[in-house]
N, C-alpha and C positions, 0 to 999 in steps of 0.2 A: 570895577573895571571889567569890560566885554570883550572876554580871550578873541572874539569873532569881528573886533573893530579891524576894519581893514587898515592898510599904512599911508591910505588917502584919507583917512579922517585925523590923522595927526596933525597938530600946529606948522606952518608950514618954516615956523622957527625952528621947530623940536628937533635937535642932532642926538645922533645912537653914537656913543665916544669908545673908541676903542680902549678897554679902562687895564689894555696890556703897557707897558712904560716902554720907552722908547728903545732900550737896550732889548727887550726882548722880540720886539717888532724885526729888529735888524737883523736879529742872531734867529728869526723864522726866515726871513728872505735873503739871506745866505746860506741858511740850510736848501733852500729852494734851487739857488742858482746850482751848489751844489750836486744836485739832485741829477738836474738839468745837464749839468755835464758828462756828468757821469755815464748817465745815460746813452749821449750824442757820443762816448769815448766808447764804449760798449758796444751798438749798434755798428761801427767800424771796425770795430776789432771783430765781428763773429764774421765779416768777410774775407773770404778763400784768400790767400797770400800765394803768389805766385813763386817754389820753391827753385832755387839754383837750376837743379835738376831739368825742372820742366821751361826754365826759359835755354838752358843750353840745346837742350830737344829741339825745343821750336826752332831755336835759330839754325840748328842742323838740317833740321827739314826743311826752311825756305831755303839752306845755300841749295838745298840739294835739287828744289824747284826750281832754282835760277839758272844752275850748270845746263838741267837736263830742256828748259826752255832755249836756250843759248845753243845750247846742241843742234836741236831741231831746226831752232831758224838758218843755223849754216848748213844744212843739208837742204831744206828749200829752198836757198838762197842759192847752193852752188858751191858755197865756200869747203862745206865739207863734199866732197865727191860720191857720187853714187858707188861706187864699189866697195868703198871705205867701209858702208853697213850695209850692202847688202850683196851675197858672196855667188848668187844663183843668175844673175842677169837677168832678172823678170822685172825690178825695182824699174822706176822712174819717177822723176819731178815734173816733167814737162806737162801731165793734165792734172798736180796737185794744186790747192787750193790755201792750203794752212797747215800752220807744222803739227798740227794733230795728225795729217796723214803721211806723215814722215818715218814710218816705220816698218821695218823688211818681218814677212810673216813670222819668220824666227823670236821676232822679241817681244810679240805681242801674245799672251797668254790663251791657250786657247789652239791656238792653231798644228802647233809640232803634235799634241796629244790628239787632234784629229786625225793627222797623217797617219797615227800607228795605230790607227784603232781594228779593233777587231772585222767592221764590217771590210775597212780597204785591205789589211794584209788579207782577208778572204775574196777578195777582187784581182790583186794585185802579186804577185810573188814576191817574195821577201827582200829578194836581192834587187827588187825595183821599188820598194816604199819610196814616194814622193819628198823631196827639199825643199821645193815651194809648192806652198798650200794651191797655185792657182795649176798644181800638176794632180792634184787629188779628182778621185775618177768620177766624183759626183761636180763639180766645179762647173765644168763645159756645161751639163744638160741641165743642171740646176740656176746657174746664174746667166747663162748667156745667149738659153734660148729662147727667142720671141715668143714661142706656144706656149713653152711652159712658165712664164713669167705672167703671159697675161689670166692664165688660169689662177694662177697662184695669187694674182691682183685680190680677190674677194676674201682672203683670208687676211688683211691686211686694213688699218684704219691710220688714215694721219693721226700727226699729236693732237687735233681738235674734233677728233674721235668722228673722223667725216670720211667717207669710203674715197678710195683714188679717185679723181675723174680726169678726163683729157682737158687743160687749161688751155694747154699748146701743144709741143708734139709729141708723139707718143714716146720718142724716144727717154724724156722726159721720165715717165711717169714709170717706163722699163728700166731705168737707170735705179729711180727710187727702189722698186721691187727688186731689184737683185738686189742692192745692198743688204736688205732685208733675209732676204733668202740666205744669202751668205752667213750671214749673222745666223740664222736656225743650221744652214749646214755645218758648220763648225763652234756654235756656243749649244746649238740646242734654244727653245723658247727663254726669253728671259724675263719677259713678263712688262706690264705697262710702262713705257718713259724709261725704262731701263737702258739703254744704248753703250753700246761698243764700236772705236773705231777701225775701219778695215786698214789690212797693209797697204800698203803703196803699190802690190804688185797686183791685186784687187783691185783695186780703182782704179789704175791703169787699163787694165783687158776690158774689165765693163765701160769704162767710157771711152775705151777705141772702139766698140761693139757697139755704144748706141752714142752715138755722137751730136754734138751741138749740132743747132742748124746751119750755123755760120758763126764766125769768128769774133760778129761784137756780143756771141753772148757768151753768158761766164758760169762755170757750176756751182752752185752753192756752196757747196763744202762739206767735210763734219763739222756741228757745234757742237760745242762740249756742255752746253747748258752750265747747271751749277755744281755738275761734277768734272771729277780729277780723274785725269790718266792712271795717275799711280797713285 
């Protein structure tokens, strides 16, 4: 016999008989199914289990996303009243956009620790530190003047990394730029796609200062992209 016959030279009668008996044949492919289980029972088990704990968490946190949405939209809506949050008189809804900018400089992080910083009580006397941020002494000549915003333009790139240009009016584009500015006046640089939104009493002075052209057109807004307020 030629160990090297291949299994195309065999009879094409010729059967290889499995010479296991039928009890053992069974008791291999139940051991298999077995196996088979096991495994698909295992594979499920090594995934994360979501414990008490962190589903109470979670649900905490979305009530707490839903109150604080709810909140907002009745302040831009009206329902809750402007003096209700904001105690300086500078606040307003009438050139806001979305309840992201529904917020008096007090509650937004960032702002009260600019007031009391060292450069302004060195500007300012003690007994005069600023309550709203749009009373800080860099505010006026940093956000709301035409010269110094269009200088300040070339340090500045859209999110599609493209320098400012004039599309439409320049008011437009001075608007963009202070919000910017402001954001460096009071956070400091925060680096690419990072964003923070201004109070309500901010985006009020700056867009009574550079205003639409007329009435059917609308400001964009803050968007909040795929980050969270809080």
């Amino acid at each position: 016999f030629d160990s090297s016959t291949s299994s195309s030279e065999f009879p094409s009668d010729y059967e290889i008989k499995d010479e296991r008996t039928e009890s053992e044949a069974s008791e291999s492919n139940h051991s298999d199914s077995e196996t088979s289980e096991c495994f698909d029972e295992g594979h499920h088990t090594e995934e994360p289990i979501a414990d008490q704990q962190w589903l109470n968490e979670y649900e905490e946190s979305e009530a707490q996303h839903a109150k604080l949405e709810k909140m907002l939209t009745d302040r831009l809506t009206g329902k809750i009243h402007v003096d209700e949050w904001c105690n300086y008189g500078k606040c307003s809804t009438a050139l806001l956009v979305n309840i992201s900018e529904c917020y008096c400089c007090q509650e937004l992080e960032g702002c009260n620790e600019a007031m009391h910083s060292d450069e302004v009580i060195q500007d300012l006397d003690k007994n005069n530190i600023p309550k709203c941020v749009t009373e800080h002494p860099g505010f006026s000549a940093v956000c709301l003047q035409k010269w110094s915003l269009r200088l300040a333009a070339d340090k500045y790139k859209t999110r599609d990394r493209q320098k400012y240009k004039q599309t439409e009016s320049e008011e437009s584009v001075l608007r963009s730029i202070a919000y910017r500015e402001f954001t460096r006046l009071i956070h400091g640089y925060l680096g690419y796609k990072k964003r923070i939104p201004l109070p309500a009493c901010a985006y009020t002075c700056i867009r009574k200062t550079f205003k639409m052209p007329s009435k059917d057109h609308t400001y964009t807004g803050f968007e909040m992209d795929l980050e969270s307020l809080v």
